[in-house]
C-alpha positions in Angstrom: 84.9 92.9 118.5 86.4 95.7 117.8 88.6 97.9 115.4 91.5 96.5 114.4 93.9 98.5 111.8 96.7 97.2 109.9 99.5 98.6 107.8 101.1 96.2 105.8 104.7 96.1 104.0 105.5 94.2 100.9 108.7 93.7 98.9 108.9 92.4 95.5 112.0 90.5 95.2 111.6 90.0 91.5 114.8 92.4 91.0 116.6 90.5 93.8 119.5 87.9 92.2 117.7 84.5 91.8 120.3 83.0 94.5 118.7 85.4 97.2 115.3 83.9 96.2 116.7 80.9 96.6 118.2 81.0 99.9 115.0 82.7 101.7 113.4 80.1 100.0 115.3 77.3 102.0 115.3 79.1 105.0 111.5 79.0 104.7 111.2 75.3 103.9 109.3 76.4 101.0 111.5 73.5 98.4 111.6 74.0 95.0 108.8 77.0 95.4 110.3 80.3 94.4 110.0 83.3 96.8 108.6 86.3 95.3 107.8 88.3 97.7 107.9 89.5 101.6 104.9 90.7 103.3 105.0 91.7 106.8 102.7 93.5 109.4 104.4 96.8 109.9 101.8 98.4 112.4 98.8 97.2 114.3 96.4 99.7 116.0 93.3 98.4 117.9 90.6 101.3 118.1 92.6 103.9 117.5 89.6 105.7 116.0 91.3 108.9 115.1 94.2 107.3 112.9 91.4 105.1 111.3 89.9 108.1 110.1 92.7 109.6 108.5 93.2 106.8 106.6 89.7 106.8 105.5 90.1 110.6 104.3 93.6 110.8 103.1 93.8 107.8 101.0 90.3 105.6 101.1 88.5 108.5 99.5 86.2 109.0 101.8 85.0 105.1 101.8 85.1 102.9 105.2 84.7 99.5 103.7 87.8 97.5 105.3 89.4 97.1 101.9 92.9 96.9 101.7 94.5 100.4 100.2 97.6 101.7 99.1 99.5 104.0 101.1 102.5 105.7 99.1 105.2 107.3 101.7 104.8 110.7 101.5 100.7 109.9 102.9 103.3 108.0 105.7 104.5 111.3 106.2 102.0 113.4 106.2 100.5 111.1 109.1 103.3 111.3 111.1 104.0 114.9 111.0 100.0 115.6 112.0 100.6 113.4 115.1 104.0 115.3 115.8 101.8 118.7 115.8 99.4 117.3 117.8 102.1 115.8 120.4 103.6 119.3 120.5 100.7 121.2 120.8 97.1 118.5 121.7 95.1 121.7 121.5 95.1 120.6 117.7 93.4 117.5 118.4 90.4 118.1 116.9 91.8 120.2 114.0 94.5 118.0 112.2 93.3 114.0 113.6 89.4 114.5 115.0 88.4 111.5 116.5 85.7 109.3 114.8 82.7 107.5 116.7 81.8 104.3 115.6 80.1 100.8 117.2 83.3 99.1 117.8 85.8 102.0 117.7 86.7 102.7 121.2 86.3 105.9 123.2 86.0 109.5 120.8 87.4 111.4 124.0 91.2 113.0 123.5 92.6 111.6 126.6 95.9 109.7 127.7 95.2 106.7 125.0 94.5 109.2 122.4 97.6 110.7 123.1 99.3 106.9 123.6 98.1 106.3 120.3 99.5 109.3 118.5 102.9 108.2 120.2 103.3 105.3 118.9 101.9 106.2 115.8 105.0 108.6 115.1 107.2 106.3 116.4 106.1 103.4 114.4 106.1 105.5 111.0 109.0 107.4 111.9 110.7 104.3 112.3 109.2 103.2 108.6 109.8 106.5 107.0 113.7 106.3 107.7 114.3 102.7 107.8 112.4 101.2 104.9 114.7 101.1 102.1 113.9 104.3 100.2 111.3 103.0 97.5 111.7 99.2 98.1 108.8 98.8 100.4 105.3 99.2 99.5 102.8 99.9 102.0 98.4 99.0 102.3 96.1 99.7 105.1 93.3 97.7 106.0 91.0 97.7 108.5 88.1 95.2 110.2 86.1 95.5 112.7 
């Protein structure tokens, strides 16, 4: 057991040309069934505490119940430039991404996978940010544990 965080993507392809559809469709094996939309895991943390509880702040209101939330891009962002700040200067740990204790959430300390963690947390979004096709995608985090 553990935590385990996901941030999902999801594209409607209802504005997509019915032939597009179509094709994925095949590709899938899905028959006659019409595609409607793509999901995809975009990022998976696994006790990564501190992220966690950003997520639970900036866009779960407070409320760490493992429901599935939505995340618009500029909350993307804003979690991506906090870990830059940090990476630049990790005295700001505790201010801008405090680590959270939990049961099953790993070690509170800010150490090298704290820092591993914020890494490929900016890498991962930055990658999201630029790359996922302006207002297209639509992102939810959930997580379990």
């Amino acid at each position: 057991m553990g935590l385990d965080m996901y941030l999902n993507a999801k594209k409607y392809l209802y504005d997509k040309p019915e032939e597009d559809a179509v094709k994925v469709s095949n590709v899938a094996g899905a028959g006659n069934m019409r595609l409607k939309e793509l999901n995809y895991e975009a990022m998976y943390w696994r006790k990564a505490n501190a992220i966690h509880a950003w997520f639970v702040e900036n866009v779960q209101n407070g409320v760490d119940d493992c429901g599935e939330y939505y995340v618009d891009r500029d909350k993307l962002e804003g979690l991506m430039n906090e870990c830059a700040m940090v990476i630049a200067d990790p005295s700001r740990a505790e201010e801008l991404l405090p680590t959270q204790s939990g049961l099953f959430f790993g070690e509170p300390a800010y150490g090298d996978w704290y820092m591993e963690g914020l890494k490929a947390t900016y890498e991962g979004l930055k990658e999201l940010v630029e790359g996922a096709g302006g207002g297209e995608w639509s992102f939810t985090y959930q997580s379990s544990w």
